[in-house]
ZADO-1210 file (C-alpha; in nm, 4 decimals, padded with zeros to 6 digits):
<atoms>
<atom x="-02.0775" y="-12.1193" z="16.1332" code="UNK" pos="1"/>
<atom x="-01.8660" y="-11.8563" z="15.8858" code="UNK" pos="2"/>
<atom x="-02.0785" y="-11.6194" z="16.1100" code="UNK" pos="3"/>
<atom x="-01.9139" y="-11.7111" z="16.4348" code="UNK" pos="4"/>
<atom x="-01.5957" y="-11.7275" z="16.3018" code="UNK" pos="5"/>
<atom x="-01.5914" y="-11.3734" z="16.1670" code="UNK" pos="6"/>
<atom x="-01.7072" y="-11.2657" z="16.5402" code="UNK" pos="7"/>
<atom x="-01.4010" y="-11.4414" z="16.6810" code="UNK" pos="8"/>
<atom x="-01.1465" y="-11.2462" z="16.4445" code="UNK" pos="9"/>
<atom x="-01.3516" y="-10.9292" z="16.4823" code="UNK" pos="10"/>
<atom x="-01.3037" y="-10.9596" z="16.8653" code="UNK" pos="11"/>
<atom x="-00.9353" y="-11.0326" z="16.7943" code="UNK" pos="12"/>
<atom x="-00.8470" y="-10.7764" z="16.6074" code="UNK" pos="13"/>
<atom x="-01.0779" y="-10.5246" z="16.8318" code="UNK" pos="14"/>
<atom x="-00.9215" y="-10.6468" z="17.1290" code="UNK" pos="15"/>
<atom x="-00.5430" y="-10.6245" z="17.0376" code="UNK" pos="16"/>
<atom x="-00.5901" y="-10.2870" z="16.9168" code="UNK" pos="17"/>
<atom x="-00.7382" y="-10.2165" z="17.2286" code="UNK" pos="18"/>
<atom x="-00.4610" y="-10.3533" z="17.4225" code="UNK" pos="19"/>
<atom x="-00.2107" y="-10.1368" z="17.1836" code="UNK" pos="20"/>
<atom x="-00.3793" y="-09.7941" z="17.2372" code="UNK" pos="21"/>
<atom x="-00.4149" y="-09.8207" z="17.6046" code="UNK" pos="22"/>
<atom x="-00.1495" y="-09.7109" z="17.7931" code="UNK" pos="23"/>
<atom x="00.0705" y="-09.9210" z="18.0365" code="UNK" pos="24"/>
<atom x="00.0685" y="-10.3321" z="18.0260" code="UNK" pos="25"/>
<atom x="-00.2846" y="-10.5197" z="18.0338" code="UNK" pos="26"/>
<atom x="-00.1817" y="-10.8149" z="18.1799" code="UNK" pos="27"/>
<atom x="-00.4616" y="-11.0468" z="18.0729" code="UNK" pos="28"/>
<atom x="-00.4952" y="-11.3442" z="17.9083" code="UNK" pos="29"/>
<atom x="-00.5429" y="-11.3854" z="17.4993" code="UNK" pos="30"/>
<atom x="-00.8677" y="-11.5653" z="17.5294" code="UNK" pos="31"/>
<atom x="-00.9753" y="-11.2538" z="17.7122" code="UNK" pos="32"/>
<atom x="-00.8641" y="-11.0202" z="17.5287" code="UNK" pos="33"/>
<atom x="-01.0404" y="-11.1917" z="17.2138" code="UNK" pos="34"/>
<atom x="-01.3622" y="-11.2229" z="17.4628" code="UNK" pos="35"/>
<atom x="-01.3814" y="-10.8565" z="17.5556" code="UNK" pos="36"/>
<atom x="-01.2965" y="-10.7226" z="17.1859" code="UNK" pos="37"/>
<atom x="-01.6095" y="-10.8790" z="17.0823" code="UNK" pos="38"/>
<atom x="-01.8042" y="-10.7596" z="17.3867" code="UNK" pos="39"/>
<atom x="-01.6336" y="-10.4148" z="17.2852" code="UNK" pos="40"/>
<atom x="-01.8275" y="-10.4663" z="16.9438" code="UNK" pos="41"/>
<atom x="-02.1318" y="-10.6088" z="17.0270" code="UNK" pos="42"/>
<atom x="-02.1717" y="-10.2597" z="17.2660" code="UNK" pos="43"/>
<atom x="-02.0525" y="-10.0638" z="16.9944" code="UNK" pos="44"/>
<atom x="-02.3155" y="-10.2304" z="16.7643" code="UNK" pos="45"/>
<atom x="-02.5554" y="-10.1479" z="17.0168" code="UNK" pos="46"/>
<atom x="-02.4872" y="-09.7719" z="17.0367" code="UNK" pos="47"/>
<atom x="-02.4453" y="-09.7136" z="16.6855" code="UNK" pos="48"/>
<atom x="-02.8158" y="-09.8589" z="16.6309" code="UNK" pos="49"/>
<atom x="-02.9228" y="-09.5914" z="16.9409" code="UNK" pos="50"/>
<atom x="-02.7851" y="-09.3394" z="16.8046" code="UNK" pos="51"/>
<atom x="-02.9412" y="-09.4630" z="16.3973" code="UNK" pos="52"/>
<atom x="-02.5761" y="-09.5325" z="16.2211" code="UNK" pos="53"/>
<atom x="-02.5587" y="-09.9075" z="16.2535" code="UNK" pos="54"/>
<atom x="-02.6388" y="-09.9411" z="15.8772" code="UNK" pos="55"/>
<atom x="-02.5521" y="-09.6953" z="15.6101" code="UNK" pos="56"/>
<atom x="-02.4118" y="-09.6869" z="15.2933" code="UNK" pos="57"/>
<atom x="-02.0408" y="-09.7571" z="15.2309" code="UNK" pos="58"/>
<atom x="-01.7980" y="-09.8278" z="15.5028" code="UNK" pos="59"/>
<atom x="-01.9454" y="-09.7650" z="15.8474" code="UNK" pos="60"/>
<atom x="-01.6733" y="-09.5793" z="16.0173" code="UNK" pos="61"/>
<atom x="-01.8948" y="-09.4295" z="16.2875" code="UNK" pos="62"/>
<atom x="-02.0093" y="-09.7649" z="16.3811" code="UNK" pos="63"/>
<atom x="-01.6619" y="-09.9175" z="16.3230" code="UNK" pos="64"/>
<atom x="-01.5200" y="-09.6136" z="16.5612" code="UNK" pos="65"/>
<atom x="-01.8088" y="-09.7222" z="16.8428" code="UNK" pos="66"/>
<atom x="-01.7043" y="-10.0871" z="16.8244" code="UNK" pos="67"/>
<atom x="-01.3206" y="-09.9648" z="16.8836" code="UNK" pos="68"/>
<atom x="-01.3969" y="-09.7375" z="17.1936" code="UNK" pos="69"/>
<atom x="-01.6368" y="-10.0318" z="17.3378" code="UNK" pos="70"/>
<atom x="-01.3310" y="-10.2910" z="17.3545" code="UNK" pos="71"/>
<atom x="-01.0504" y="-09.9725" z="17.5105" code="UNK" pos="72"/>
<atom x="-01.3704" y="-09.9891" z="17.7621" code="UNK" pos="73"/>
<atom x="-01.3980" y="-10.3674" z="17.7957" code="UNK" pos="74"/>
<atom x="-01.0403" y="-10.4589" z="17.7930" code="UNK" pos="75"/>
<atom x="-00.9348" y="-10.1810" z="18.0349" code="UNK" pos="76"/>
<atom x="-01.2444" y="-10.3002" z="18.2773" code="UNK" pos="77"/>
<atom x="-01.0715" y="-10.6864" z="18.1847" code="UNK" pos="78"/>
<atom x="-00.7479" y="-10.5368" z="18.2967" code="UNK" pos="79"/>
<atom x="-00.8132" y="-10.3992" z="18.6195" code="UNK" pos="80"/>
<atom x="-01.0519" y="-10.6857" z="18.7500" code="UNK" pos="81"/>
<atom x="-00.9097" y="-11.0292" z="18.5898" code="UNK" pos="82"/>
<atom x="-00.5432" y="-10.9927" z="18.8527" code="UNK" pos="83"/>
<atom x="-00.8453" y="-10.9548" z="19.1332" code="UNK" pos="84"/>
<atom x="-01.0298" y="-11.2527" z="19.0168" code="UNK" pos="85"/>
<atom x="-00.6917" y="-11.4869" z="18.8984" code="UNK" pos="86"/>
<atom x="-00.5361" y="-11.3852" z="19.2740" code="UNK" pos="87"/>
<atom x="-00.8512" y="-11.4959" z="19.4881" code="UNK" pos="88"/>
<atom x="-00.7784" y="-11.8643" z="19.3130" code="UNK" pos="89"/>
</atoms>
């Protein structure tokens, strides 16, 4: 359960950060922006394993810095499609 919750505040934080680096306005909603900040580090989790930096000791900042470019990719790819899919309602 704490597991799940620490997900949902990762993907928070991961997603408003992403929404404050990106240029312009991401008009999308805050349950999306929570949902594609922890898609953002569940694909950075996934490279940094590829690439053999998903554990190491001390603070993983390479792994940290892979979760934080995954959600700018999510949220900005949330961004441009959710207007599409809210205006075909």
């Amino acid at each position: 359960m704490f597991q799940i919750i620490w997900i949902v505040i990762v993907g928070a934080i991961l997603g408003f950060l992403a929404k404050l680096l990106l240029p312009g306005k991401q008009s999308i909603p805050i349950w999306l922006t929570v949902l594609c900040g922890m898609v953002g580090a569940l694909l950075g989790n996934f490279l940094a394993s590829a690439i053999g930096v998903r554990h190491t000791s001390g603070i993983d900042w390479i792994r940290h810095l892979l979760q934080l470019v995954g959600a700018l990719v999510v949220v900005a790819a949330g961004a441009s499609f959710y207007p599409q899919v809210k205006s075909r309602r």
